[in-house]
N, C-alpha and C positions, 0 to 999 in steps of 0.2 A: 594590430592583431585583435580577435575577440571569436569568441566562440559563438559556436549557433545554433546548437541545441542540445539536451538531455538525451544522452542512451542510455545509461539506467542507474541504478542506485542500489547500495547495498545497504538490507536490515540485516541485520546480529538478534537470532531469534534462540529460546531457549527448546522449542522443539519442535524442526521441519515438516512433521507431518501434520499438527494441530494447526501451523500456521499457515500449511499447502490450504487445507480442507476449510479454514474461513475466508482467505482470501477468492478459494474458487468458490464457494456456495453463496459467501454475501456480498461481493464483488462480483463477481465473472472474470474471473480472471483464467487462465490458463497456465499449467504448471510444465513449464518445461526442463527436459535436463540437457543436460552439455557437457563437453569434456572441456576443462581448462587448460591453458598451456602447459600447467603441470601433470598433465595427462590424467587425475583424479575426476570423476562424475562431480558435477556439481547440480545444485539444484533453481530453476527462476520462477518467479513468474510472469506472464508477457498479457500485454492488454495495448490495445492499439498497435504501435509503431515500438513501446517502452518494454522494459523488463524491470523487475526488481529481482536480484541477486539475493541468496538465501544466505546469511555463514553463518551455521551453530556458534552457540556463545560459548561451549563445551569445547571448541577447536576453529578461534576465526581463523581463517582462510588468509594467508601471506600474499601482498598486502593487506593491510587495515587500518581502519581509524588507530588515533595514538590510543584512546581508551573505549572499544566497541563494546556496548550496553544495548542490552534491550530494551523496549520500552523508552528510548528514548528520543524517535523519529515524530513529526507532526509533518503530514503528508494530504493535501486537496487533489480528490481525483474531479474531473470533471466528466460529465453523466447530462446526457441525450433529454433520458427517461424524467419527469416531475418526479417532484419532491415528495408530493403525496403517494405517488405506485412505491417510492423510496420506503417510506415512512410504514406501510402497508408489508411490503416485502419484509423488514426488519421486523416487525412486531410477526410476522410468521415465524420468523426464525429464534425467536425469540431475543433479537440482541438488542439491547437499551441505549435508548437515543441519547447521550449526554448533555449536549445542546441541540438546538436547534427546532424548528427551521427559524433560521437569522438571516439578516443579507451581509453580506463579507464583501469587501472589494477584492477582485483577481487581479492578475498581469496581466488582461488586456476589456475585462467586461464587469461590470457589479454581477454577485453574485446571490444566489440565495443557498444557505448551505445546511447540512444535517452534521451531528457533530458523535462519532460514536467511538469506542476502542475496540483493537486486535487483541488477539489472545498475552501478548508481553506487553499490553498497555500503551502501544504508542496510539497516537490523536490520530482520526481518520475523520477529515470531512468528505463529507459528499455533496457538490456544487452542481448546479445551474446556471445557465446565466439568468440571470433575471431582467 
């Protein structure tokens, strides 16, 4: 048996709209809603083929982690675009690069990566391959 891919992932954010509105302006991300099987709206975000699942830290969402915290995801997205249009784009938006650019090894290419935070502090790179 083995699995064969990521459909999505859930962050524990302390406020859905702060975190809608960074991940779509400094990402591109797209913010979708849903109904869960508990019939409650829920909230994602989708980029490519993935989603990431939104649960307020105020009320996670049944299921969840044994202890869901915010701020404490480290997540590499991979990106088309150079590092410099990256690096360019961030400094308009004002957001601070933390590391980077580095070269990282991914799961299947070396990488060259930018290294910034979300509004709860978790790690977000941004790769290439290099």
């Amino acid at each position: 048996m083995q699995v064969a891919a990521l459909d999505h992932l859930v962050l524990t954010v302390a406020n859905l709209e702060q975190t809608v509105d960074f991940y779509q302006s400094v990402l591109g991300m797209e913010k979708v809603t849903f109904t869960g099987a508990d019939g409650a709206e829920r909230v994602a975000l989708k980029f490519g083929s993935q989603k990431i699942n939104l649960h307020p830290i105020s009320a996670p969402l049944q299921p969840h982690a044994r202890a869901p915290t915010g701020g404490s995801a480290d997540l590499c997205f991979l990106t088309e675009q150079s590092i410099p249009n990256w690096q360019k784009h961030l400094t308009h938006l004002g957001v601070e690069v933390e590391i980077g650019p580095v070269p990282r090894t991914g799961a299947e290419f070396l990488l060259l990566s930018l290294y910034i935070r979300d509004p709860d502090g978790n790690l977000i790179e941004i790769a290439t391959q290099n």
